[in-house]
C-alpha atoms as one frame of an Amber mdcrd trajectory, in Angstrom:
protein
   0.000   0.000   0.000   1.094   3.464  -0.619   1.844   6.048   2.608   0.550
   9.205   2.785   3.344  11.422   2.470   3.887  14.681   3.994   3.836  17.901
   1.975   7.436  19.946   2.297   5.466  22.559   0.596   5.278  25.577   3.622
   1.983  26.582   2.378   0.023  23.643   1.549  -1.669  23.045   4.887  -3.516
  19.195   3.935  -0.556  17.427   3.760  -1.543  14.350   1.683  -1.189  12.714
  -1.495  -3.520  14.426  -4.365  -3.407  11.294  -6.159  -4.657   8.977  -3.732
  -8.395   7.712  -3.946  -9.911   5.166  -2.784 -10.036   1.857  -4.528  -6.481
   2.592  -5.539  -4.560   0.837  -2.908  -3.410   3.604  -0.984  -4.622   4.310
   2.927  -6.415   7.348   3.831  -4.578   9.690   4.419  -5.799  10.797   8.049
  -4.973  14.479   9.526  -2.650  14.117  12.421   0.071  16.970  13.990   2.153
  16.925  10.984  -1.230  18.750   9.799  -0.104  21.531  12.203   4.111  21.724
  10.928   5.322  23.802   8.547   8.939  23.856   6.795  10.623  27.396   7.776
   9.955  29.876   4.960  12.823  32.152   6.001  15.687  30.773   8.642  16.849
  27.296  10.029  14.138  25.065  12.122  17.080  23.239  13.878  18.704  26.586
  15.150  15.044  27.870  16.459  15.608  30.873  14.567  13.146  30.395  11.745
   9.587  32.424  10.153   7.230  30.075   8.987   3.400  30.298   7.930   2.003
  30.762  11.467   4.174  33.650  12.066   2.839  35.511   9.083  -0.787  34.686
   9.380  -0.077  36.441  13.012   1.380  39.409  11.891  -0.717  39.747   8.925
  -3.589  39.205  11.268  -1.904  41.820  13.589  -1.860  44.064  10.738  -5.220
  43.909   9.453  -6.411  44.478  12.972  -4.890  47.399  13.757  -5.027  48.962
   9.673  -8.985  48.246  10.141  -9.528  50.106  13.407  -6.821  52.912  12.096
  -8.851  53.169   9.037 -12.285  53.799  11.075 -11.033  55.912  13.404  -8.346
  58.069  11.644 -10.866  60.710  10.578 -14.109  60.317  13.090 -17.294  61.820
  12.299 -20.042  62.744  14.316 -22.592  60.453  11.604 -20.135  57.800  11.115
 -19.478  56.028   8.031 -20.116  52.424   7.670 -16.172  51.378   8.098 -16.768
  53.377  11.268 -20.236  52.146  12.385 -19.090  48.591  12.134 -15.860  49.484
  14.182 -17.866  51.320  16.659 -20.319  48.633  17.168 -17.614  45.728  17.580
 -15.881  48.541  20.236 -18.951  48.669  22.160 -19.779  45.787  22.339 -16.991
  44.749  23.960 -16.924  47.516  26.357 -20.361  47.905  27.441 -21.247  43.864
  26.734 -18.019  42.273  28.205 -15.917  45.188  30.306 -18.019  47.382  31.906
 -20.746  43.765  32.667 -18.030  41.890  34.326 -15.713  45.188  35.796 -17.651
  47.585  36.101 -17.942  51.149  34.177 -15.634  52.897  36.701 -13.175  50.289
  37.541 -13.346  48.864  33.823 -12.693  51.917  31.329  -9.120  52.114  31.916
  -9.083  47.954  30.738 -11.481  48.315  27.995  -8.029  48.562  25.072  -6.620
  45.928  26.307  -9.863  43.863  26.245 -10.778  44.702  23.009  -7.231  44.183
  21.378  -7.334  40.720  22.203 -11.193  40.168  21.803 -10.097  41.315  17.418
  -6.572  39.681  17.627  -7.890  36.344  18.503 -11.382  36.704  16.503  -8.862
  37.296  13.324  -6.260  34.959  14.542  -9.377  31.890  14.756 -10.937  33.150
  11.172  -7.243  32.468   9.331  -8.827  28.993   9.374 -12.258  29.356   6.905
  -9.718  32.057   4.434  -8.337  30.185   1.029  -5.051  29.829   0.895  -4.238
  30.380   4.613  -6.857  27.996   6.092  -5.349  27.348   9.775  -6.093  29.005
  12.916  -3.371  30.332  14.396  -3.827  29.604  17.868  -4.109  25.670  17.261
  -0.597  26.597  18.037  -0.374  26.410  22.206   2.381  29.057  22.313   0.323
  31.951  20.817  -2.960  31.122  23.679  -0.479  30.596  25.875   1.638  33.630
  25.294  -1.740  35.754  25.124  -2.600  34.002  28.952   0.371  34.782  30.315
  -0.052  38.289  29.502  -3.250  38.409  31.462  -1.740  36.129  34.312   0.819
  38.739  34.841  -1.891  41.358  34.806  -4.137  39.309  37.143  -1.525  38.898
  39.821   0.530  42.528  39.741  -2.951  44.276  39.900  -3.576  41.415  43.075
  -0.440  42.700  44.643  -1.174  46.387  43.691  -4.565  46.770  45.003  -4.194
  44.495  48.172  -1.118  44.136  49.396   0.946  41.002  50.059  -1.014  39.672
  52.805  -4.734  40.618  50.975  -2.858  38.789  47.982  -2.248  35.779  49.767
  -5.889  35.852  50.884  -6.915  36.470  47.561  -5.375  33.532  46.242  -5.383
  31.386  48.793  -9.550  32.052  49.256  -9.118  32.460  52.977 -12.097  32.376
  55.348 -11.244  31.251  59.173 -14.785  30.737  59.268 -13.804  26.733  57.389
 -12.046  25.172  60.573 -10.091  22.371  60.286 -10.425  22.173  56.816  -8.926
  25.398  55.880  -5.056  24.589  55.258  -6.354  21.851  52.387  -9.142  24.026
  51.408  -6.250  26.847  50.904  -4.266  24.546  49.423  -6.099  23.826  46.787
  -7.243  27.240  45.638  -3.759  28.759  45.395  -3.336  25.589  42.962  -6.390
  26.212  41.901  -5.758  30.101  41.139  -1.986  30.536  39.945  -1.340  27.132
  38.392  -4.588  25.689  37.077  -5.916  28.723  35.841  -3.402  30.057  33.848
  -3.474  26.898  32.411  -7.212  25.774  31.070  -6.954  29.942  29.804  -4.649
  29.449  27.153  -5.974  25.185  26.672  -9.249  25.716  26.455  -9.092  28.349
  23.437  -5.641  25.798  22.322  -8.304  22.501  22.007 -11.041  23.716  20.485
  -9.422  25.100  17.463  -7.305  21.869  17.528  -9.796  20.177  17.629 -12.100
  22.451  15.025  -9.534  22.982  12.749  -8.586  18.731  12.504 -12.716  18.259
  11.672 -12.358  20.557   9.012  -8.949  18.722   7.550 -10.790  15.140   8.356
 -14.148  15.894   6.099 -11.991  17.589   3.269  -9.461  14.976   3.169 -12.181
  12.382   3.159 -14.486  14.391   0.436 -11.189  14.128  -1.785 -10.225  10.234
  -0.865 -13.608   9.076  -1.853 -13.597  10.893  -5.123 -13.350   7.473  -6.492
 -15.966   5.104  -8.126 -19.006   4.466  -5.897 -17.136   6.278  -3.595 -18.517
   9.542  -5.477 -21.623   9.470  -3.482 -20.011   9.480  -0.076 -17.227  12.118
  -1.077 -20.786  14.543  -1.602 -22.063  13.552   2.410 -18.159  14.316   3.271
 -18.374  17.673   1.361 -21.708  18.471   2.767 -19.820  18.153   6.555 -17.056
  19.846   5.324 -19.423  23.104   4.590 -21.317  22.390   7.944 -17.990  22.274
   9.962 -17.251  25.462   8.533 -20.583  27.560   9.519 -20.278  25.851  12.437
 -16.829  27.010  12.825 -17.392  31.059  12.265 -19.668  30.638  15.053 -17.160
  28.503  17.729 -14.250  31.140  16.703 -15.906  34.414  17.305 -17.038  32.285
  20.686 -13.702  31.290  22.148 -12.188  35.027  21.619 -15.777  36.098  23.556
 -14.829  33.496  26.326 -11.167  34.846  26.466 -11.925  38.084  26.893 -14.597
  37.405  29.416 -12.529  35.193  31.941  -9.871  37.824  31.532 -12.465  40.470
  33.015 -13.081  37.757  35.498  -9.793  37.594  36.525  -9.819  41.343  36.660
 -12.748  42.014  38.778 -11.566  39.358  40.907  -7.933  41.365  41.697  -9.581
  44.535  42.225 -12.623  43.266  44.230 -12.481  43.293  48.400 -11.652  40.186
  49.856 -13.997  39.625  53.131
């Protein structure tokens, strides 16, 4: 039988065999992580000093981001436009829908920038998947959620510090209440676990896995509509296609979700340094 081979090809992002069908004594070739590896397009992958296609779809992305709001808001009118409306409306939303919900107006204005910047970043970041040529989602790579979590972590715990004090910290994190007995030294064990290890952690996973996991769907039902463009197998390769368009409606709506749910547990993690421990 022949084996799928990889693609060396940078920018070809299904990495299989064009020629292989079904009926034609060749495996399907299934999505796996060398789905998610690309050859360097500038630099050496063995020295870690490298650019590849990830890196450009996130400064592209980083581009487009900030060229779209520069373009709304470079000239501001008192009837906007419609570049300006729309950028107005996804401002808003965030601010009065996600900020000033969760924070609060007063507290929350000063955070609102930083909210919003990664609300578009990782909206634009998830949507490289669905766009021809590109079609991956960026952060299916851990280190860009995880770079973006840590960046809120840091946040989290120097505005813990700032507003409470080392002690009020400690109680912050630790959940302390004298009012649990016995049980308090495992009960503030486990939240300061809980708080600056765990946390941290499911932040950046949970938006990591379900683009993973979105973005190897997608790869499975358009691999599969191409394999079974064979003989009888036409008829399944049009029920694989079908999927493949359902994935990716279904996949506008879990991207634009997972940047909501970023943004909103990093207002959680806000309001929960500047609130009053009792």
């Amino acid at each position: 039988m022949k084996e799928p081979a990889v693609s060396a090809d940078p920018t070809q992002v299904l990495a299989f065999e064009t020629d292989c069908h079904i009926f034609d004594g060749c495996g399907f070739p299934a999505p796996g992580l060398h789905s998610f590896l690309f050859e360097p397009l500038w630099g050496d992958a063995d020295s870690n000093l490298y650019f590849n296609k990830t890196m450009l779809l996130a400064l592209l992305g980083s581009v487009i981001v900030i060229g779209f709001f520069w373009a709304a808001f470079r000239k501001p009118k008192v009837v906007p436009g419609k570049l300006q409306m729309v950028a107005e409306a996804g401002y808003d939303f965030i601010r009065r829908g996600v900020v000033y919900e969760t924070i609060g107006k007063k507290e929350g204005e000063k955070y609102v920038p930083l909210v919003v910047s990664l609300f578009f970043f990782i909206w634009m970041m998830n949507l490289w998947s669905i766009v021809p040529v590109a079609q991956f989602p960026v952060t299916s790579i851990i280190a860009y959620p995880a770079v973006l979590a840590a960046i809120v972590y840091v946040l989290w715990v120097s505005l813990t510090f700032k507003r409470h004090g080392f002690v009020g910290a400690f109680k912050n994190f630790t959940g302390y209440n004298k009012e649990l007995g016995p049980v308090l030294p495992l009960a503030m064990t486990i939240e300061f676990f809980s708080n600056l290890v765990v946390r941290p952690f499911t932040h950046a996973v949970r938006l990591f896995a379900n683009m993973f996991a979105g973005h190897t769907l997608l790869l499975l039902f358009t691999i599969a509509s191409w394999y079974l463009l064979n003989g009888i197998g036409i008829a399944y390769a049009g029920v694989s296609f079908i999927m493949v368009i359902v994935m990716t409606a279904f996949e506008l709506f879990v991207q634009a979700l997972q940047a909501y749910v970023f943004v909103l547990l990093t207002c959680t993690f806000i309001q929960g340094a500047l609130a009053e421990h009792h």
